[in-house]
C-alpha positions in Angstrom: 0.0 0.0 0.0 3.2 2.4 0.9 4.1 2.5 -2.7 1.0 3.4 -4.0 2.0 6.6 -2.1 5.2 6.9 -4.1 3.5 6.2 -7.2 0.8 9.3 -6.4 3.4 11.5 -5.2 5.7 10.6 -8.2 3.4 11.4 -10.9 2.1 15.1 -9.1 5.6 16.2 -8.5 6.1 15.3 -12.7 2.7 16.8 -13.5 3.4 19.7 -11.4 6.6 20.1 -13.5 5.1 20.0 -16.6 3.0 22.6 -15.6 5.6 24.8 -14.3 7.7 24.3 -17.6 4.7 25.0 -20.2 3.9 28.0 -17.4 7.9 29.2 -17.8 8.0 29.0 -22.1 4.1 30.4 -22.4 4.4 34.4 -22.4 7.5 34.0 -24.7 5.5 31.9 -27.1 2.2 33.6 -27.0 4.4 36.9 -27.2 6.4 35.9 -30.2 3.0 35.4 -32.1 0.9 38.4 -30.9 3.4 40.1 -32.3 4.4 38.6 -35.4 0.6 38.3 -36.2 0.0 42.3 -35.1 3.0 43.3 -37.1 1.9 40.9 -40.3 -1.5 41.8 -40.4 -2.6 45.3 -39.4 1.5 46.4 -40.9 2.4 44.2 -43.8 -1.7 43.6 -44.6 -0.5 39.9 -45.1 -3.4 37.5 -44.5 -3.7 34.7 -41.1 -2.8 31.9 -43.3 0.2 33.1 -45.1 1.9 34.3 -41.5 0.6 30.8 -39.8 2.2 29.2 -42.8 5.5 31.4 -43.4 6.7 32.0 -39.5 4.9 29.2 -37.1 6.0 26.1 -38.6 9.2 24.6 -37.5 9.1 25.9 -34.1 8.8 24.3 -30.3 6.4 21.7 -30.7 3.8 23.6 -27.7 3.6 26.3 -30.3 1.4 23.9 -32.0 -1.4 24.2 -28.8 -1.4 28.1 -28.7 -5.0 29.6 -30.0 -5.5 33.0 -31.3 -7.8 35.6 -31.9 -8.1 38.3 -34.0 -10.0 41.7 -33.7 -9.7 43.9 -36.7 -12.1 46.3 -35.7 -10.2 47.0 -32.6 -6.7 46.0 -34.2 -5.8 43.6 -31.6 -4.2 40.1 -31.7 -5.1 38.0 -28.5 -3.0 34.6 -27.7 -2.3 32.0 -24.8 -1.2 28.4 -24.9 -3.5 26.7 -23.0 -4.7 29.1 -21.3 -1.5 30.3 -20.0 0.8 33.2 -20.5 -2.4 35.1 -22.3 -0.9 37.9 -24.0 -1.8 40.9 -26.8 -0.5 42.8 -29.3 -2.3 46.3 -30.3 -2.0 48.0 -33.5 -1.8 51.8 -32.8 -1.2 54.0 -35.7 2.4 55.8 -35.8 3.6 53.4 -33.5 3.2 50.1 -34.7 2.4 47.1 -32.8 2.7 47.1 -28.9 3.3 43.9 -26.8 0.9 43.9 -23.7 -1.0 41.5 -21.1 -4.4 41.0 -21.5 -5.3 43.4 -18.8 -3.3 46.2 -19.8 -4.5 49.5 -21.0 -2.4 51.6 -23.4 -2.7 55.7 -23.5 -3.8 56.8 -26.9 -1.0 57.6 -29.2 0.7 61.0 -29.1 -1.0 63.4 -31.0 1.2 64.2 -34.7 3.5 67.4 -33.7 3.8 69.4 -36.6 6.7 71.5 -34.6 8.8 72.1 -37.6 5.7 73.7 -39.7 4.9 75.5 -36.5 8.4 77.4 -36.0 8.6 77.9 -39.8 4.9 80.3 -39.5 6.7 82.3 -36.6 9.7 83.2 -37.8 
């Protein structure tokens, strides 16, 4: 009956480390394809399939379990793998593509300073 014990603990302290290892490689995968997508799509207008097909294949075989969403109208690319390290990348125009979490808020983009136009009315 004792080594039943072992056997149980065995097997949590393994799944435990899986779960810490897929936890430790998730925000750098999901982050590596929010962007990528963010920058492909709303930057390069290249389509979902071409920038699944082009820059995803190859790579860590988890990659393979991370979901995505898209927003146009909101120019936002959402991701996680498996629910963990959930990450997004928003378009903003002028700046390009910024890497967040999903509960980040960004400030809206600086308005366009037309300083050199400005000094060249006053002189």
């Amino acid at each position: 009956m004792r080594w039943w014990i072992g056997v149980v603990a065995t097997v949590v302290v393994i799944g435990l480390g899986a779960v810490a290892y897929v936890a430790s490689i998730a925000a750098s995968g999901t982050g590596y394809e929010a962007q990528t997508l963010c920058s492909a799509i709303f930057i390069s207008g290249r389509t979902e399939a071409s920038v699944q097909g082009a820059e995803f294949q190859g790579l860590h075989p988890l990659l393979q379990l991370v979901s995505h969403s898209i927003d146009r109208e909101h120019r936002e690319v959402r991701v996680s793998l498996l629910g963990l390290g959930a990450q997004k990348s928003i378009f903003r125009r002028g700046l390009g593509c910024t890497l967040t979490d999903l509960n980040a808020s960004l400030p809206p983009p600086p308005a366009v300073c037309c300083c050199a136009r400005a000094r060249r009315r006053t002189i």
